[in-house]
C-alpha positions as CSV (number, residue, x, y, z in Angstrom):
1,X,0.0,0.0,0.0
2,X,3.1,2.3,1.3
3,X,4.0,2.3,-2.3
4,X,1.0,3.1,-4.5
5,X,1.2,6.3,-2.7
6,X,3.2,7.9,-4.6
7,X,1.7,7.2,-7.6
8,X,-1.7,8.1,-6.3
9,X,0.0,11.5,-5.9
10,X,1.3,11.7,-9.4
11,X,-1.9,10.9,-11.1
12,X,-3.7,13.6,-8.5
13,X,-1.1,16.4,-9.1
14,X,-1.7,15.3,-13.1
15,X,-5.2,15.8,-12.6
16,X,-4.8,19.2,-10.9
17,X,-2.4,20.3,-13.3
18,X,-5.0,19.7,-16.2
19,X,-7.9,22.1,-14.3
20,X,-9.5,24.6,-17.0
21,X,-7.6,27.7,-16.2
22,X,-8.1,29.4,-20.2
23,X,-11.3,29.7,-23.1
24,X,-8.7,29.9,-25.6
25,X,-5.3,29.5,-26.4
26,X,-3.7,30.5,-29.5
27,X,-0.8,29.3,-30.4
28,X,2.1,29.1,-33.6
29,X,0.9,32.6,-34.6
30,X,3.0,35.8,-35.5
31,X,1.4,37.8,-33.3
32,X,1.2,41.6,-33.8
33,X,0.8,43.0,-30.6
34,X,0.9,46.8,-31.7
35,X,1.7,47.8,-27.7
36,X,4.3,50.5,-27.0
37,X,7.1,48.6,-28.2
38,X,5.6,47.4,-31.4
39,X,6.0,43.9,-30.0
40,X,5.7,40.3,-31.5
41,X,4.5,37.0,-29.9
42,X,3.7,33.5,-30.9
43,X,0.8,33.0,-28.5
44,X,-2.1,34.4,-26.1
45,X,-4.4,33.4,-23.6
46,X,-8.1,34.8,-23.4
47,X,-10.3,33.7,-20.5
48,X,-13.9,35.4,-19.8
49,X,-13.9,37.4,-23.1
50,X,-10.0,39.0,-21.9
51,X,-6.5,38.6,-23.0
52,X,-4.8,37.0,-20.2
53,X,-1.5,36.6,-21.4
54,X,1.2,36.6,-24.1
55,X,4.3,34.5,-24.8
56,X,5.7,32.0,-26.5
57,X,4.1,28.5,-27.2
58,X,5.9,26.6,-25.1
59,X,5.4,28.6,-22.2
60,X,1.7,29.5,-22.7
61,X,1.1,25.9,-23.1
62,X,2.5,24.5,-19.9
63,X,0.9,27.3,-17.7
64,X,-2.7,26.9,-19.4
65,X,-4.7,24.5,-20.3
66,X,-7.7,25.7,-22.0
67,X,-11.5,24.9,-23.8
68,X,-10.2,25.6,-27.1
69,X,-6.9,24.9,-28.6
70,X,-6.1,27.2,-32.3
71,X,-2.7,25.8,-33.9
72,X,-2.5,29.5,-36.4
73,X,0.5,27.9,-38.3
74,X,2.4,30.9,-38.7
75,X,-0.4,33.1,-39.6
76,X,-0.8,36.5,-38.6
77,X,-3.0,37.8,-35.9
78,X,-3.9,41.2,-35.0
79,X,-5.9,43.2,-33.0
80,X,-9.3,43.8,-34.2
81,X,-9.4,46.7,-36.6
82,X,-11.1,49.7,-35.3
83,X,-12.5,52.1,-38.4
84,X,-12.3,55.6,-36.4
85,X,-14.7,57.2,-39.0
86,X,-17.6,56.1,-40.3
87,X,-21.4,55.8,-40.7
88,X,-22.3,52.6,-40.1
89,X,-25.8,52.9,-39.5
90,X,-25.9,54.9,-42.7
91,X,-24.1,51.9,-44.1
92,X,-26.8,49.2,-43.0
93,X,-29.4,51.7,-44.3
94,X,-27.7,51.7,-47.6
95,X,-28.1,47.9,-47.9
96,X,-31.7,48.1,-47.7
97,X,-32.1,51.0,-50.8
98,X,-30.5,51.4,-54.5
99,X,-27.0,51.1,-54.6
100,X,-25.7,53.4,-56.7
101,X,-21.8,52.9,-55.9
102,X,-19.6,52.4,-59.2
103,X,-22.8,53.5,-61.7
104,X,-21.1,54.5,-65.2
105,X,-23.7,57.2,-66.4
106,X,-26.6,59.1,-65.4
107,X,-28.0,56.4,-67.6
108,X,-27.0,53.8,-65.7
109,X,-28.1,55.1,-62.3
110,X,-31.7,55.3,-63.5
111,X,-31.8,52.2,-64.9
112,X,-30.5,50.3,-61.4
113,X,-33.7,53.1,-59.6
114,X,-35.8,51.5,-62.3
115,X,-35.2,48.3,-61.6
116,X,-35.5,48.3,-57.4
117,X,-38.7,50.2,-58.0
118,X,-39.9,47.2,-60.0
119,X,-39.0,44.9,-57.5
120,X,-39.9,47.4,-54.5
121,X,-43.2,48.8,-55.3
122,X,-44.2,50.7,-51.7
123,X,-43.2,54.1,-50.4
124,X,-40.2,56.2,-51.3
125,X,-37.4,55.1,-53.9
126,X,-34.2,56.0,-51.9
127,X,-30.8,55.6,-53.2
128,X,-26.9,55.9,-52.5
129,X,-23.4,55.9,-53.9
130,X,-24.0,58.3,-57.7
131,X,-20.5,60.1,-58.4
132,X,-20.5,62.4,-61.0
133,X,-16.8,62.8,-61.0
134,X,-15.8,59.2,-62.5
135,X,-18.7,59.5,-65.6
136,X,-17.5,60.6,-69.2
137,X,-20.3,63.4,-68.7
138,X,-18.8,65.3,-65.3
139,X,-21.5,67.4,-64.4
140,X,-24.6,67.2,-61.9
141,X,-27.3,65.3,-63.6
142,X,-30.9,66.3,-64.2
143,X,-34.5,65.2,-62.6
144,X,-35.8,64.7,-65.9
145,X,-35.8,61.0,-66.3
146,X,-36.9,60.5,-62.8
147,X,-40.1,63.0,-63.8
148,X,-41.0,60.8,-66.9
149,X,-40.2,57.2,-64.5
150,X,-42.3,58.5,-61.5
151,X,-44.3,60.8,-61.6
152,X,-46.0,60.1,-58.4
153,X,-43.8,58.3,-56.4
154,X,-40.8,60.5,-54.7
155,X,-37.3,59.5,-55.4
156,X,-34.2,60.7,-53.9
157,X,-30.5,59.8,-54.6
158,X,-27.7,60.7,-52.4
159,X,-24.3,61.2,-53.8
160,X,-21.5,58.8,-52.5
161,X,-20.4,61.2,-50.0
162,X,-23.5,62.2,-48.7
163,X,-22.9,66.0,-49.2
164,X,-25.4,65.9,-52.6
165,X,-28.3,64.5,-54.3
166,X,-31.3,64.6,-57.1
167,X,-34.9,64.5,-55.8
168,X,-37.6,64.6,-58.6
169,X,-40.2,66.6,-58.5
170,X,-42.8,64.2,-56.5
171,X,-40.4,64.7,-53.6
172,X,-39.6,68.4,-54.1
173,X,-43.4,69.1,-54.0
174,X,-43.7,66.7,-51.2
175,X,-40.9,69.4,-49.2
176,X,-42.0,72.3,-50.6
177,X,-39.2,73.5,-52.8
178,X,-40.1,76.0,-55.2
179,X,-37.5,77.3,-58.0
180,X,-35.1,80.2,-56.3
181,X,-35.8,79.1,-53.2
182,X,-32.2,79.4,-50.9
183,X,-31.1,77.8,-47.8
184,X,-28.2,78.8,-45.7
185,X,-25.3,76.6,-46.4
186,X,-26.8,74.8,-48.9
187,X,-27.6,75.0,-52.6
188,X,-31.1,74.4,-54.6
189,X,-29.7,74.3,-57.5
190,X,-31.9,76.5,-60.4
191,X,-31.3,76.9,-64.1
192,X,-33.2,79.1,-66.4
193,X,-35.7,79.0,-63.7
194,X,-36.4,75.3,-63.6
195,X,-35.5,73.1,-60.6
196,X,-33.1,70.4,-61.6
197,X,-33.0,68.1,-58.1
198,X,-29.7,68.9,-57.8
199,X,-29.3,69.7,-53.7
200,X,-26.5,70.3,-52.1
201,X,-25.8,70.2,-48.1
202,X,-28.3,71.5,-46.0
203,X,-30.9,71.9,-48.9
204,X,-30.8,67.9,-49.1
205,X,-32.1,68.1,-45.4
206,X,-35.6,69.6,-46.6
207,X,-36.4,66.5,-48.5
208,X,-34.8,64.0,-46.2
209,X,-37.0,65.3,-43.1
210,X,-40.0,64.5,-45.1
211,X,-39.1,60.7,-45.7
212,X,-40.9,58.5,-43.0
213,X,-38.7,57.2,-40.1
214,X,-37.6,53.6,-40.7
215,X,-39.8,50.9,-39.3
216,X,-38.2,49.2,-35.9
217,X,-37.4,46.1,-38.0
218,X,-35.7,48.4,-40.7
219,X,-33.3,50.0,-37.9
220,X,-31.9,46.2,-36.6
221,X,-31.8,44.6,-39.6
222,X,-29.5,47.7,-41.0
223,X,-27.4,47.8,-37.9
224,X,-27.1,43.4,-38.3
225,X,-26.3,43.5,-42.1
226,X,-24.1,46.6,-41.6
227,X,-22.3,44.1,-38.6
228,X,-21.8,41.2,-41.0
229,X,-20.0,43.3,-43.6
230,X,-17.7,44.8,-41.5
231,X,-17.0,41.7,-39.2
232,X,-16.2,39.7,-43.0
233,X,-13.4,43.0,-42.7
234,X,-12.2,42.4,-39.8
235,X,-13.5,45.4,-38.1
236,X,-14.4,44.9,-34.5
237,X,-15.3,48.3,-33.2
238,X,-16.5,51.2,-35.5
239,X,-17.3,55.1,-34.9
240,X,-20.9,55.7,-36.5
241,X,-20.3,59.7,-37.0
242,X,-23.4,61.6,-36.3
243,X,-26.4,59.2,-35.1
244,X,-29.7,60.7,-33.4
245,X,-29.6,59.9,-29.8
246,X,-33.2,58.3,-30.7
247,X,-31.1,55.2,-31.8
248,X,-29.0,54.4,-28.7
249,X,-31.6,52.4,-27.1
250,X,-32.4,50.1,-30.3
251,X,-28.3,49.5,-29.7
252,X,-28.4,48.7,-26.3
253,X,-31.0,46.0,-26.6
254,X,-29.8,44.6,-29.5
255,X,-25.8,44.2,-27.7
256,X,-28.2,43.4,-25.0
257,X,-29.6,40.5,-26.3
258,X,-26.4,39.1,-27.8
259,X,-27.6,40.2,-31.6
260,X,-25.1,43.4,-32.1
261,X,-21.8,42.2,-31.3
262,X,-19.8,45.2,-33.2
263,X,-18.6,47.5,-30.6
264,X,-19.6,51.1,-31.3
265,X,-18.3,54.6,-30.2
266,X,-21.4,57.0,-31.4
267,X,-21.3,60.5,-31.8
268,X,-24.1,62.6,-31.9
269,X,-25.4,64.5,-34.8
270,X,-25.5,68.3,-33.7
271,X,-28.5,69.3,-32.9
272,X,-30.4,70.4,-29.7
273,X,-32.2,67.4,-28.8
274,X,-29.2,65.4,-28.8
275,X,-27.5,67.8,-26.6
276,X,-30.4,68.0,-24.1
277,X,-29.9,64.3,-24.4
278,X,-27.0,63.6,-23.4
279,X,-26.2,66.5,-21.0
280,X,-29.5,65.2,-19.0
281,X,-28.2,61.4,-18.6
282,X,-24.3,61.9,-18.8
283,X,-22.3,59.7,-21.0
284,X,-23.5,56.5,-21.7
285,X,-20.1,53.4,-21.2
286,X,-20.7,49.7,-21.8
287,X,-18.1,47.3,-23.1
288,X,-20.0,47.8,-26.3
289,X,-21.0,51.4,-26.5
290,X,-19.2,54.6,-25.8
291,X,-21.6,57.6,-26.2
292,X,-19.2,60.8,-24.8
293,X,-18.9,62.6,-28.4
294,X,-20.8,65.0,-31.0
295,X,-20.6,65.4,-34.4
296,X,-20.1,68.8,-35.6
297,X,-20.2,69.9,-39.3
298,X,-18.4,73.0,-40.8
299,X,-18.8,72.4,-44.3
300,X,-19.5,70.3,-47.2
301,X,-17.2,68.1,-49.9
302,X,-15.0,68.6,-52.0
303,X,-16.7,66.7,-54.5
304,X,-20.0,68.6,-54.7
305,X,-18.0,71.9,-54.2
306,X,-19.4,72.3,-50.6
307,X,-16.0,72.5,-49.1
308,X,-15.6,75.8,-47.8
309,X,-12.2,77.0,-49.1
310,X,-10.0,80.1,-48.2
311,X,-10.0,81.4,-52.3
312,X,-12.0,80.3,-54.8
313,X,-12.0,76.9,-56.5
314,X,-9.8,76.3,-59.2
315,X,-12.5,75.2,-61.8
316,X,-15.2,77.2,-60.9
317,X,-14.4,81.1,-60.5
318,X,-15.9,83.3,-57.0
319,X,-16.9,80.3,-56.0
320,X,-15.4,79.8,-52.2
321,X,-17.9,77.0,-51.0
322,X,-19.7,77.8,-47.4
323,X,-19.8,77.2,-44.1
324,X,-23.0,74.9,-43.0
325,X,-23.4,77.3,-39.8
326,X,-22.5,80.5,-39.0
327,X,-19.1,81.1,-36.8
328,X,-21.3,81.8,-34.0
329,X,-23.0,78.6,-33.8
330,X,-19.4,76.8,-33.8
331,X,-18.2,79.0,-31.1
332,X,-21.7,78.1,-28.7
333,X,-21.5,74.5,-29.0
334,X,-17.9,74.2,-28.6
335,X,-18.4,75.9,-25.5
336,X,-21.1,73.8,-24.3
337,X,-19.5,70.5,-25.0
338,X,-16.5,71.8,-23.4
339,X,-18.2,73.2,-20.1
340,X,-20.2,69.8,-20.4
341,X,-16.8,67.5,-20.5
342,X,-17.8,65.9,-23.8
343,X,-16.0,65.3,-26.9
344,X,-16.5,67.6,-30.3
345,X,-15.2,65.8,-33.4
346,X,-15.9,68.0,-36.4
347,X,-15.9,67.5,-40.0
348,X,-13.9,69.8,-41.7
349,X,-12.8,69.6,-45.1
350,X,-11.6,72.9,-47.0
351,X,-8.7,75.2,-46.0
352,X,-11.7,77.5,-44.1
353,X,-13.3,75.2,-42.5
354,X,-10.3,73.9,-41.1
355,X,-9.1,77.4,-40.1
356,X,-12.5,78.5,-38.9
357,X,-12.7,75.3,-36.3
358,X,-9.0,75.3,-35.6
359,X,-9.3,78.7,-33.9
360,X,-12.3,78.1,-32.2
361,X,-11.1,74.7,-31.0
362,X,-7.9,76.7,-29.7
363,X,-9.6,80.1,-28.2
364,X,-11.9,77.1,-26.2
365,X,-8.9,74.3,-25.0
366,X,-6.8,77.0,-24.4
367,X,-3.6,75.2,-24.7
368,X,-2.2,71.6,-24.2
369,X,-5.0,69.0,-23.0
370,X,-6.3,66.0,-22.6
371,X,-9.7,66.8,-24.1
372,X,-8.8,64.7,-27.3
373,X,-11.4,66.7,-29.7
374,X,-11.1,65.6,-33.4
375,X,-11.3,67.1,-36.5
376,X,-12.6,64.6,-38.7
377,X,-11.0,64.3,-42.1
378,X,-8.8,67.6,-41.7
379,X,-8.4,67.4,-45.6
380,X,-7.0,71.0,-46.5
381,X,-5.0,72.6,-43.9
382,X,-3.3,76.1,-44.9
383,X,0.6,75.3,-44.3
384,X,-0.2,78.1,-41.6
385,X,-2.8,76.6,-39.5
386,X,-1.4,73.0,-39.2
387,X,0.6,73.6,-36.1
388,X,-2.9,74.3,-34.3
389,X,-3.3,70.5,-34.5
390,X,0.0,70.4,-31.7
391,X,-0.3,73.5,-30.1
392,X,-3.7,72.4,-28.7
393,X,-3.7,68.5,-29.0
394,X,-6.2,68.8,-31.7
395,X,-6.9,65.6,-33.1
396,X,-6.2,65.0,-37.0
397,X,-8.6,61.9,-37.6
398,X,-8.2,61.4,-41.6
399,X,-9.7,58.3,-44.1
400,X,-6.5,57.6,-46.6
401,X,-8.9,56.0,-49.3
402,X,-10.3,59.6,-49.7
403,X,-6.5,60.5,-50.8
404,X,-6.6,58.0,-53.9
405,X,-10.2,58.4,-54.8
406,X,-10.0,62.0,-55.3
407,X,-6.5,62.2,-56.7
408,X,-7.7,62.1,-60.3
409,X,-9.9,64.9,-60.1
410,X,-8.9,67.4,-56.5
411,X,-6.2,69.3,-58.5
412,X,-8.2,70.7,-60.7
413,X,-10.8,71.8,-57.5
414,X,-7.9,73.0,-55.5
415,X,-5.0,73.8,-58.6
416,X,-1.1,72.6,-57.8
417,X,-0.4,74.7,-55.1
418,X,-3.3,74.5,-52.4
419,X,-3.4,70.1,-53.3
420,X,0.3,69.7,-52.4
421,X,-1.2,70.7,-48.6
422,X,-4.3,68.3,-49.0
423,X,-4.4,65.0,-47.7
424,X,-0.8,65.7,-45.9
425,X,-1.2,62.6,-43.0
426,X,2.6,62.9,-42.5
427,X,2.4,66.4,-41.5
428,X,-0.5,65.7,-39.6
429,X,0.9,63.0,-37.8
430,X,4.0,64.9,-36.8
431,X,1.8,67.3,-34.6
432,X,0.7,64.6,-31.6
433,X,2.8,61.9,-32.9
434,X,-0.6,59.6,-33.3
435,X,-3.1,59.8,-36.1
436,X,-6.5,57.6,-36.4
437,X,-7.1,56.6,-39.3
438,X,-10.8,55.0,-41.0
439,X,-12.8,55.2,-44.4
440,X,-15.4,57.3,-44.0
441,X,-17.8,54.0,-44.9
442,X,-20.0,54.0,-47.1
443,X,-18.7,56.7,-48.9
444,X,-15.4,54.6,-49.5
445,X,-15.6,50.8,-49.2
446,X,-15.5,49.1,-45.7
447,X,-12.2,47.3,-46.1
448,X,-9.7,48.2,-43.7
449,X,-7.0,46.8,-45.8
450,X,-7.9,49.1,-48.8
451,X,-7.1,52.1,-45.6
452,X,-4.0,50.0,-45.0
453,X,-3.0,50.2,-48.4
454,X,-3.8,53.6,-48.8
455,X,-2.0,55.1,-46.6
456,X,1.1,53.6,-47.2
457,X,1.1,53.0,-51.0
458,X,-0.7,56.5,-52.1
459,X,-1.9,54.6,-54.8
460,X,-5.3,52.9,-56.3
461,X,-6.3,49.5,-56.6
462,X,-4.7,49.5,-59.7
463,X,-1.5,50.9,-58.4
464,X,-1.9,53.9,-59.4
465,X,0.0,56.1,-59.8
466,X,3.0,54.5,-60.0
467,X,5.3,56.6,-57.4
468,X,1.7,57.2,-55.4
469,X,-0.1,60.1,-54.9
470,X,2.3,62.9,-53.0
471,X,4.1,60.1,-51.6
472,X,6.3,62.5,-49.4
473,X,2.4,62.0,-47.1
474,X,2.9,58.3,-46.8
475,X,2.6,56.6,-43.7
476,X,4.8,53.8,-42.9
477,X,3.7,50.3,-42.1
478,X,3.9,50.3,-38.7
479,X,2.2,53.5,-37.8
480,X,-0.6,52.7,-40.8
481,X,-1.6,49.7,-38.1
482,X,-1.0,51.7,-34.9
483,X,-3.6,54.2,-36.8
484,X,-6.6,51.1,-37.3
485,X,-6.0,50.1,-34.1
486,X,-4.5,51.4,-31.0
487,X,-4.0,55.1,-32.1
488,X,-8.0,54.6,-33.3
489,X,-8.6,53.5,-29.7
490,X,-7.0,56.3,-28.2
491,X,-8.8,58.7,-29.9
492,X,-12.1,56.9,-28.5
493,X,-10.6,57.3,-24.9
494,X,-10.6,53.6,-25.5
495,X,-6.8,52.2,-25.4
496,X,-6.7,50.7,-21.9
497,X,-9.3,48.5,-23.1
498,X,-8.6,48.0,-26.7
499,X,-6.4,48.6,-29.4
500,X,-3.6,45.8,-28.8
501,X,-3.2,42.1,-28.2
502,X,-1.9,42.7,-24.1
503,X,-3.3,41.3,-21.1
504,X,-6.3,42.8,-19.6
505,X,-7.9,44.1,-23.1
506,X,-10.8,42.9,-24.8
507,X,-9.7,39.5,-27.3
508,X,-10.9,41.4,-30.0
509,X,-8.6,39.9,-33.1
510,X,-8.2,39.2,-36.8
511,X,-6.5,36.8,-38.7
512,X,-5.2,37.0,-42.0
513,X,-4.0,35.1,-44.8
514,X,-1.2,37.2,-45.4
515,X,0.9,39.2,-43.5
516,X,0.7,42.8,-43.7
517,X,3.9,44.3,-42.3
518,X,5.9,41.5,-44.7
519,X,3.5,40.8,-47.9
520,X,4.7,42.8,-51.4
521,X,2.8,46.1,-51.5
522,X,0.9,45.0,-54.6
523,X,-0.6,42.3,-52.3
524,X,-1.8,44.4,-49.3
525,X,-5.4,45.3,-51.3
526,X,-6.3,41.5,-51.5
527,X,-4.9,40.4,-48.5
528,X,-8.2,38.1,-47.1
529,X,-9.6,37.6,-43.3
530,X,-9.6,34.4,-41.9
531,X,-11.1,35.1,-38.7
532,X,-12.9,38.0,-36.9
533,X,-13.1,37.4,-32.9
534,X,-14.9,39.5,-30.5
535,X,-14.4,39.0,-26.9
536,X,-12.4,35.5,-27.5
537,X,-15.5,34.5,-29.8
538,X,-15.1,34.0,-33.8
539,X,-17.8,36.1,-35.0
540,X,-16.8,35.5,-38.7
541,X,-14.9,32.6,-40.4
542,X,-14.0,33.0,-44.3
543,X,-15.9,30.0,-45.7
């Protein structure tokens, strides 16, 4: 008897030893770490939804022994992208109407309207995605067709970025719009006294507020199908820029319930009953949703001329573009969110705007801070104005996909001079040494690697052109990653629980089929997503 005792002991120490202590172990992986050392590992730990460790294989493996074993085999894991600009409710909304994204013609976008109204017989005709600026014909198109179509039924078709669109007449008459009619910051566009649908900025916003509000049903199966998408991207958290606080709820329940699984960071569209809002119940913090910011807009786009610019544009003469509110407006809510300790992220894309908000943005931080306000897409900045962004720890949060989608046409919008400051991320990083970067979805596609690309390449999918676009603006590898994940954290107030593959942080991860900081750069645009996990769970496996 004396001497089974000892083996009794072996096989109980054996047994202890082999205790659950892990959900998930992943092992024979590059792992990218992207913490303050730019760090790689072969393995990490998640238990209860968190990273618990990282090491080495060998190690990891004798110290845990967990659920779920993942052999990567060499493949590259990163943290779960984080898209610092977009509108991903927008997005989902945009699945459900006429996508217009890549149309040819005038020609052809009316035939794609026809066709969903044939198939979609009730209520509005709503579409997305029409860019005037890649058809043969490059000017604003005409209701005309739509009239002689439907005569009855309202259509409206937003340009890709959202700054534009055509109504016909059924939806004109349905807001009211009569020809000369003028809005402030906004065109209704007129010619020889006949409405041509053409609406730009806040004259889109007459029509729009006329369309019914989208059923209950509508609003989760956007926010689902909008999750899918992005999780097939590798996206795990995404900022939806400008949402009514009306939403938040619908959100809530749905990450609730399990359903909504995308983390979100929300700002607020500006305007009062969001304010009244959210200075009434504070900021609103779950491990899914942020709510602490507002949206602010100065201006318009460059692509529909709304950008407000310092001189006039190069291709259309005394025409400066406008502000969307008056200076004073600017100056009372930055005020208020600042007295209120909230975040204002503002879109600002011409050399005006920029300088307009800049000042504002300083006369209220009043120095160095911690305040991390944005300005979103900071896409012309006057040589003169950029050290603002230091000087008062302003917050350059730029898309690098708009860089190669408006090459071909900004110069002659801007003219060589003023575009050799635009789209300047370089400079822009240089001021706080950190630089979020996202697309600006769905007015550029979802893919993070297409961002990735972007802003290290300067070129198109094509590889175009062939030194990139003012390549002296690239970003390098490592701090094009640091910018879709930890730096896009940060500008959330979000990188002690996100960001990077460390202990303590959310297991929120991607893995790819290639690896990004290795792979040729011709490669980086079709480099695929294995995996998309969310709190240690696979939310997406590529089939």
């Amino acid at each position: 008897m004396k001497k089974l005792w000892p083996l009794l002991l072996v096989l109980i120490t054996a047994c202890k030893q082999k205790e659950y202590n892990a959900d998930l172990l992943i092992k024979n992986a590059v792992v990218y770490t992207v913490d303050s050392a730019f760090s790689t590992a072969q393995a990490f730990v998640v238990n209860q939804g968190k990273i618990v460790a990282v090491g080495n294989t060998q190690d990891l493996e004798k110290k845990y022994f967990a659920h779920e074993v993942i052999d990567a085999g060499g493949k590259a894991i990163y943290p779960g992208f984080i898209d610092a600009h977009a509108h991903f409710y927008e997005y989902g909304l945009g699945l459900q109407e006429v996508k217009l994204t890549g149309s040819k013609s005038w020609d052809d976008v009316v035939e794609k309207v026809n066709t969903y109204a044939r198939h979609n017989t009730e209520g509005w005709v709503i579409g997305n995605g029409w860019d005037q600026n890649v058809w043969t014909k490059k000017q604003f198109p005409d209701k005309a067709k739509l009239d002689s179509l439907f005569p009855v039924r309202p259509v409206i078709l937003s340009r890709i970025d959202g700054h534009a669109a055509i109504a016909n007449q059924a939806a004109l008459d349905i807001a009211g719009i009569k020809p000369g009619q003028t809005i402030i910051g906004g065109t209704i566009e007129t010619i020889k006294g006949k409405l041509t649908g053409v609406l730009i900025d806040n004259a889109v916003g007459i029509v729009t507020r006329k369309i019914p509000e989208p059923t209950e049903q509508v609003t989760q199966s956007a926010l689902l199908d909008a999750q899918k998408n992005c999780f097939a991207a590798g996206l795990t958290t995404v900022d939806d820029c400008g949402l009514p606080y009306t939403i938040i709820n619908t959100i809530a329940q749905l990450q609730h319930k399990g359903a909504l699984k995308m983390r979100m960071y929300v700002m607020l569209a500006d305007k009062k009953e969001n304010y009244d809002y959210l200075f009434s119940h504070g900021a609103y913090k779950t491990p899914g949703l942020n709510v602490r910011a507002f949206k602010v807009y100065a201006d318009g786009a460059l692509g529909s001329r709304g950008a407000c610019l310092l001189k006039p544009y190069s291709d259309q003469k005394n025409w400066n573009g406008f502000l969307l509110s008056s200076k004073e407006h600017f100056e009372e809510v930055a005020k208020m969110i600042a007295d209120k300790g909230f975040q204002m992220c503002t879109h600002a894309i011409g050399d005006s705007a920029n300088r307009v908000m800049l000042k504002i943005y300083a006369k209220t931080l009043k120095g160095k801070n911690d305040k991390r306000w944005r300005i979103e897409h900071a896409q012309i900045v006057s040589p003169e104005d950029i050290n603002y962004f230091g000087d008062f720890s302003i917050i350059p949060s730029v898309q690098p996909t708009h860089a190669t989608s408006d090459m071909y046409w900004a110069g002659k919008r801007l003219g060589t001079a003023r575009l050799k400051t635009a789209y300047a991320y370089k400079e822009l990083l240089k001021q706080n040494g950190w630089i979020p970067l996202g697309t600006d979805f769905p007015v550029e596609n979802i893919n993070p690697m297409y961002t990735f690309y972007a802003a290290v390449a300067r070129k198109d999918l094509k590889g175009f052109p062939e030194g990139g676009f003012q390549p002296e603006n690239a970003l390098n590898r490592v701090e094009a990653l640091r910018g879709m994940t930890m730096w896009a954290a940060r500008a959330n107030f979000e990188e002690k629980e996100k960001g990077s593959i460390e202990p303590g942080k959310y297991a929120d991860f991607v893995i790819l089929d290639k690896d990004i900081m290795k792979a040729k750069e011709s490669e980086l645009p079709n480099v695929k997503v294995i995996k998309t996990y969310v709190n240690g769970v696979k939310v997406y496996e590529r089939k």
